[in-house]
C-alpha positions in Angstrom: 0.0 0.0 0.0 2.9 2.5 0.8 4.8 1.4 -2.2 1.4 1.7 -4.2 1.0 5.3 -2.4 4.3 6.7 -3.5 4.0 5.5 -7.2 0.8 7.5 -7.5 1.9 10.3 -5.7 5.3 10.6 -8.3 2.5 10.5 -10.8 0.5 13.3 -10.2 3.7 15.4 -8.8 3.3 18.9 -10.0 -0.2 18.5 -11.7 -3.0 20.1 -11.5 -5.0 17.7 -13.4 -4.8 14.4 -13.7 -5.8 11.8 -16.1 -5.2 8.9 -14.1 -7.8 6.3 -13.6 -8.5 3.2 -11.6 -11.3 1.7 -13.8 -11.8 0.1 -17.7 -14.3 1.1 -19.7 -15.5 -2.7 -18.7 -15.6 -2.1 -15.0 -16.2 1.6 -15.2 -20.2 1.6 -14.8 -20.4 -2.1 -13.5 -23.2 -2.3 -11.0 -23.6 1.1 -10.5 -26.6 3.0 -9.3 -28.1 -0.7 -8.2 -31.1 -0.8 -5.5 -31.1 -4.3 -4.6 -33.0 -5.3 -1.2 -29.8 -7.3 0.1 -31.3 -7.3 3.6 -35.2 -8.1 2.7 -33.1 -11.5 1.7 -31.0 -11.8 5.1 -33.9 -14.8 6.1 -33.5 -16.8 3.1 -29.8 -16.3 3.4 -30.2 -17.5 6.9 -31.9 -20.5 5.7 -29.6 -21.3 3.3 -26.5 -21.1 5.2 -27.7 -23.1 7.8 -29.1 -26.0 5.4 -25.2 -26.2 4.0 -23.8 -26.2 7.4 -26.0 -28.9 8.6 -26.2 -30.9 5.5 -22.5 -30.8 5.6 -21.8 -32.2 9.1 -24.3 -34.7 8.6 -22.4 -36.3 5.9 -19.3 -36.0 7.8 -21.0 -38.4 10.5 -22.1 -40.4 8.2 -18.6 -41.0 6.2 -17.0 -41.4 10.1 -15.7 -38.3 10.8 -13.7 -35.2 9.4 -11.3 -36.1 6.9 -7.9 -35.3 8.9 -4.2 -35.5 7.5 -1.7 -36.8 9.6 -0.7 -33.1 11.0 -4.4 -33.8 12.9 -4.4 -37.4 14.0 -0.7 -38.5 13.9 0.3 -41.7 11.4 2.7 -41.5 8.3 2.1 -41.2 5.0 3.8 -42.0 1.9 3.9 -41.1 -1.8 4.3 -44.2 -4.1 5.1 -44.3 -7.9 4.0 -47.2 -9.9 4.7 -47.7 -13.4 1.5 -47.5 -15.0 -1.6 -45.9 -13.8 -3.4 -47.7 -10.7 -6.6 -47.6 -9.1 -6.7 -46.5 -5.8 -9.5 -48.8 -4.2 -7.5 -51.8 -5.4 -4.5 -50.3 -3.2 -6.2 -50.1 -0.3 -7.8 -53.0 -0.2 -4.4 -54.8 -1.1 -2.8 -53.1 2.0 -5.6 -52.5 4.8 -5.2 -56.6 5.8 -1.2 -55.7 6.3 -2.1 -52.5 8.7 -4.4 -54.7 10.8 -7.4 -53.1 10.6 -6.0 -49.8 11.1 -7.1 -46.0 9.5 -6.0 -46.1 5.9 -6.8 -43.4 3.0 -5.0 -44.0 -0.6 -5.6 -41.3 -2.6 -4.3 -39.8 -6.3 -1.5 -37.8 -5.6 -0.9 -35.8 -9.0 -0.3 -38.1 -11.9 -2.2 -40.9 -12.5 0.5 -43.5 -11.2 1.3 -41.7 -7.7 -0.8 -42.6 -5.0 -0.3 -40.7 -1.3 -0.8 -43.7 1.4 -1.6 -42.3 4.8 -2.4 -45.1 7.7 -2.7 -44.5 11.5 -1.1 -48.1 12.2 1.6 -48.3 15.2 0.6 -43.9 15.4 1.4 -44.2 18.8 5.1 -45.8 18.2 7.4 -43.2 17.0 10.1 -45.1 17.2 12.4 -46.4 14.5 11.7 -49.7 14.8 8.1 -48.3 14.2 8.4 -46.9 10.7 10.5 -50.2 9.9 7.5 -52.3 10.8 5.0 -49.9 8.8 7.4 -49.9 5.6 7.5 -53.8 5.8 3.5 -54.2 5.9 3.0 -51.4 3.3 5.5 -53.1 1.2 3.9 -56.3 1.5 0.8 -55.1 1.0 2.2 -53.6 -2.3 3.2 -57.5 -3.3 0.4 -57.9 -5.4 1.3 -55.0 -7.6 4.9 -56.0 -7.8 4.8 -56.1 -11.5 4.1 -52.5 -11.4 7.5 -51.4 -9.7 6.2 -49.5 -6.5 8.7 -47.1 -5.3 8.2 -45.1 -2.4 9.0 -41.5 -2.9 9.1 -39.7 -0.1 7.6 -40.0 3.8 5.9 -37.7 6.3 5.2 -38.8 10.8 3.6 -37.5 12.9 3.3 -38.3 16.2 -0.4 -38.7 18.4 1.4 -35.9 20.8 1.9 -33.8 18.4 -1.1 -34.2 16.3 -2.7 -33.5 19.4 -0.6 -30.2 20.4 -1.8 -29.2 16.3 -5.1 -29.6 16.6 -5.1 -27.5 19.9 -2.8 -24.4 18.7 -5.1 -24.8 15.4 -8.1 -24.0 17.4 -6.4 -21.1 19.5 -5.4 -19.7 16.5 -8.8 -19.4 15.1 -10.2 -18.1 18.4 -7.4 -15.4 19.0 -8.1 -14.0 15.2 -12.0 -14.0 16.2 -11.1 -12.5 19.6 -8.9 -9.9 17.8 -11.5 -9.1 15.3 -13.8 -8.4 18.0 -11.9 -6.3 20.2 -10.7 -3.8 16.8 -14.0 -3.7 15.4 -15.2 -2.7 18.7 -12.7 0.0 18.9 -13.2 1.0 15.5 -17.4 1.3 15.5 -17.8 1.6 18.7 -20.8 -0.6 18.9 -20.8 -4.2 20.2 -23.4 -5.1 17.8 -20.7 -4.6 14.7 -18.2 -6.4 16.6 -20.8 -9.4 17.0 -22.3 -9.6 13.6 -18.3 -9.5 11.9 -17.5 -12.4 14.4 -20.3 -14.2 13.6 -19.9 -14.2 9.9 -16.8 -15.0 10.3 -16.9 -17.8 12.2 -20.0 -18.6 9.3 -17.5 -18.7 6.7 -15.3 -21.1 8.3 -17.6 -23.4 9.4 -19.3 -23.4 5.4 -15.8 -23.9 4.4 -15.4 -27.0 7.2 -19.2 -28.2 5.7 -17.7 -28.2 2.4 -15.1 -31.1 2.6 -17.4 -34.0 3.4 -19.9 -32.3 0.9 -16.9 -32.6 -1.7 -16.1 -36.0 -0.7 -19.6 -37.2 -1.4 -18.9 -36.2 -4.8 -15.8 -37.9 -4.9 -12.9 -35.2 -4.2 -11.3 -36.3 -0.9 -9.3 -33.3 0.3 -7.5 -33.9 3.5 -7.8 -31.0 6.9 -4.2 -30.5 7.6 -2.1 -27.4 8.9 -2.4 -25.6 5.3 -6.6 -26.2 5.5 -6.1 -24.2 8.9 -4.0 -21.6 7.1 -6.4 -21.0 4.0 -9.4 -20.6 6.9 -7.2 -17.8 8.5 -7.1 -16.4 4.8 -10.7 -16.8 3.8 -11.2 -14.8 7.1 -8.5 -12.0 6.7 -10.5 -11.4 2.9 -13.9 -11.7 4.0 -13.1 -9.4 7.3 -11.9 -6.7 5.1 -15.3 -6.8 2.9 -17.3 -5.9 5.7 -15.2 -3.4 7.1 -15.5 -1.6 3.7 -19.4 -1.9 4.1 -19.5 -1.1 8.0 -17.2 2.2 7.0 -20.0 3.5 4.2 -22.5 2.6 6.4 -21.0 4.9 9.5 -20.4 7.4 6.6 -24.4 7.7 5.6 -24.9 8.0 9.1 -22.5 10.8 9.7 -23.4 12.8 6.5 -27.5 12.8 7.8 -27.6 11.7 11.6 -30.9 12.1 11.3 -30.4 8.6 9.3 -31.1 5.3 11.0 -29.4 2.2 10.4 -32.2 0.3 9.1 -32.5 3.5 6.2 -28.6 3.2 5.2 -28.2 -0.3 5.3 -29.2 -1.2 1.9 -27.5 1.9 0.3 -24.3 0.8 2.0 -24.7 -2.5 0.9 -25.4 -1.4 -2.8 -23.0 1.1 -3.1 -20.1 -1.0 -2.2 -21.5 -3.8 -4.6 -19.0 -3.2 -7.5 -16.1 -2.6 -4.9 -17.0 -6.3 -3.4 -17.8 -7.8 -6.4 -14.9 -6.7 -8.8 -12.2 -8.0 -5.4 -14.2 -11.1 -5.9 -13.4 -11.7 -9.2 -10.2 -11.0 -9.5 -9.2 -12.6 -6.3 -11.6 -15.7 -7.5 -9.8 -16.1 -10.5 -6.3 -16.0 -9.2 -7.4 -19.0 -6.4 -8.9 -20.6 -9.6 -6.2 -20.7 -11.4 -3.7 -21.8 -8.3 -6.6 -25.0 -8.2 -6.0 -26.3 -11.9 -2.6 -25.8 -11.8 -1.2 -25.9 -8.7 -0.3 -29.3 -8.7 -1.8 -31.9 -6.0 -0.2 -30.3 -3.3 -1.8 -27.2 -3.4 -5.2 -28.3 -4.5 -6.5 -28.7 -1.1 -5.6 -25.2 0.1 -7.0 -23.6 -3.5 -10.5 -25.6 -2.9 -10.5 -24.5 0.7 -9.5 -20.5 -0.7 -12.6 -20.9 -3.5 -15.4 -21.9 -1.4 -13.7 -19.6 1.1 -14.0 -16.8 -1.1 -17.1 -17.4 -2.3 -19.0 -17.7 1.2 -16.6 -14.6 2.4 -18.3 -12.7 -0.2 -21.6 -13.7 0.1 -21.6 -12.8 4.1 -20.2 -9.5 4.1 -23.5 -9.0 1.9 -25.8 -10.8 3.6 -24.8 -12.4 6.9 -22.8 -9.3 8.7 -24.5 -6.6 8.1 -28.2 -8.0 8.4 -27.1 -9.5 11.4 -26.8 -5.7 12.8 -29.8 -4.8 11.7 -31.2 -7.4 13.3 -29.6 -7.0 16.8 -28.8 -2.8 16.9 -30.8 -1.3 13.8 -34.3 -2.4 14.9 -34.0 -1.2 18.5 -32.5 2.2 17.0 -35.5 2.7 15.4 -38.1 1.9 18.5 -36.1 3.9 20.3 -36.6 6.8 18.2 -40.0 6.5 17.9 -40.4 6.4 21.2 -38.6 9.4 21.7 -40.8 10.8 19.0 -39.0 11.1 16.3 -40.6 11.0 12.7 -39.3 7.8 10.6 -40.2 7.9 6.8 -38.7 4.9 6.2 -40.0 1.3 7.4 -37.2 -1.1 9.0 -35.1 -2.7 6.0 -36.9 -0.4 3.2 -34.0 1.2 1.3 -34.5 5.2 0.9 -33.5 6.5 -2.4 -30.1 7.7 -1.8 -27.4 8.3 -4.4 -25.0 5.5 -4.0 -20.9 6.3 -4.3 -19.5 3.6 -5.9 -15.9 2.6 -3.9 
């Protein structure tokens, strides 16, 4: 931003004029001067995001449990080259009688002959003699494809202890951001209310991003929650954070251009004249993620799926989860309170007053 700051600032040096511009003639007039009713939808919104959420933990009871990688429930894992392309079901049933029963996932790692082989067997042994015994039953579990040349590439442990001591600084490290974002937003509005409603969407986003892994395994895309799943929630919450800050500073600007103003009259506006602000970010952002996904390689497809759905959902509560969430809690009582002080209200709660929207 500094670096951006002084560029510009060379630019214009000297000037009275200048001819510089931060729009195409593509994004130039995109959504502007729109009057949707974002907030007459915040119920069917509500709806919706809790039939994800709960449609997406159910299937995660019903396939056993969150899809962990070994950072979450200790194990090892390996990456095995074959010489022609395999099928991972006929892996694992090949090697699950040699790990005793044990937790087992073979996946596609990249190429079609590359499959990632993570087991829990002997987790709680971390000692060499350990990962001898594991590499002995993989390997003879591999027997029946020794005409295809298995190789093992490369290995990853991780202890239970440790995968335990993950798990627990993963979760403090989501509820120290949350905390965090409270305690600035509180500073910054000044109202509880805003601080709540950001936390809550928030905390929304991750928890449609957490739904959407067993959601995507129904379909057949098993994507593992490891350390880098943690670090794209953090992300998705750093990008959907600053969305609603950009909406939650119009909306204090409305109100400080016309106190008279409540926040059930602004709201809308707010929302719609920040529209092509949020939704050109969205794009670009989007399509950067998207592109990271295809081509990324295997190893980074996890964190690019978690980023898209993150990004999505991030998007789609700054509009319709934060914000109505205020209305709901502080903008309603603002508005009894003023007519019982005796105020005059033109507006109903949630209408949108025809105000001229500045596009950001």
């Amino acid at each position: 931003v500094y670096v951006s700051r002084l560029i510009i600032e060379a630019l214009i040096k000297g000037k009275t004029t200048s001819a510089i511009t931060f729009s195409t003639f593509l994004s130039r007039n995109l959504f502007q001067n729109v009057n949707f009713d974002i907030v007459g939808k915040r119920k069917i919104a509500y709806a919706f995001s809790t039939v994800v959420i709960v449609v997406g933990f159910v299937l995660m009871y019903l396939q056993g449990g969150p899809n962990l990688g070994v950072d979450f429930q200790g194990g090892r894992a390996y990456v095995v080259d074959f010489n022609k392309t395999v099928v991972s079901s006929d892996i694992a049933d090949a090697i699950r009688p040699t790990f005793q029963g044990a937790g087992l996932e073979v996946k596609q790692y990249g190429a079609p002959n590359r499959m990632r082989i993570t087991t829990s067997y002997l987790a709680d042994d971390e000692t060499q003699g350990a990962d001898q015994k594991v590499v002995a039953a993989l390997n003879q579990g591999l027997t029946k494809f020794a005409a295809d040349a298995p190789v093992i590439k490369s290995t990853s442990k991780v202890g239970a202890t440790i995968a335990d001591d993950i798990k627990r600084t993963s979760v403090l490290s989501l509820a120290l951001t949350l905390l965090g974002i409270f305690v600035y937003v509180l500073f910054r509005f000044e109202k509880w209310q805003y601080s709540m409603a950001a936390v809550i969407a928030l905390f929304h986003d991750a928890l449609l991003v957490i739904a959407s892994y067993p959601i995507a395994r129904a379909f057949g895309l098993n994507y593992e929650m490891d350390q880098i799943f943690v670090a794209a929630v953090l992300s998705i919450i750093g990008f959907s954070m600053n969305d609603t800050v950009v909406i939650y500073d119009r909306i204090r600007e409305y109100l400080r251009n016309d106190p008279k103003l409540t926040f059930a009259q602004v709201v809308n506006p707010a929302l719609n004249s920040t529209f092509s602000r949020t939704m050109i970010t969205f794009t670009t952002v989007f399509l950067v993620v998207l592109v990271l996904y295809i081509f990324g390689g295997e190893t980074l497809r996890s964190f690019s799926f978690a980023m898209m759905i993150g990004i999505i959902f991030g998007t789609y509560s700054s509009l319709f989860i934060a914000t109505p969430i205020i209305l709901d809690t502080y903008g309603k009582q603002e508005e009894r309170e003023r007519l019982a002080a005796g105020e005059t209200i033109t507006t109903s709660p949630g209408e949108a007053p025809k105000l001229r929207p500045t596009t950001v």
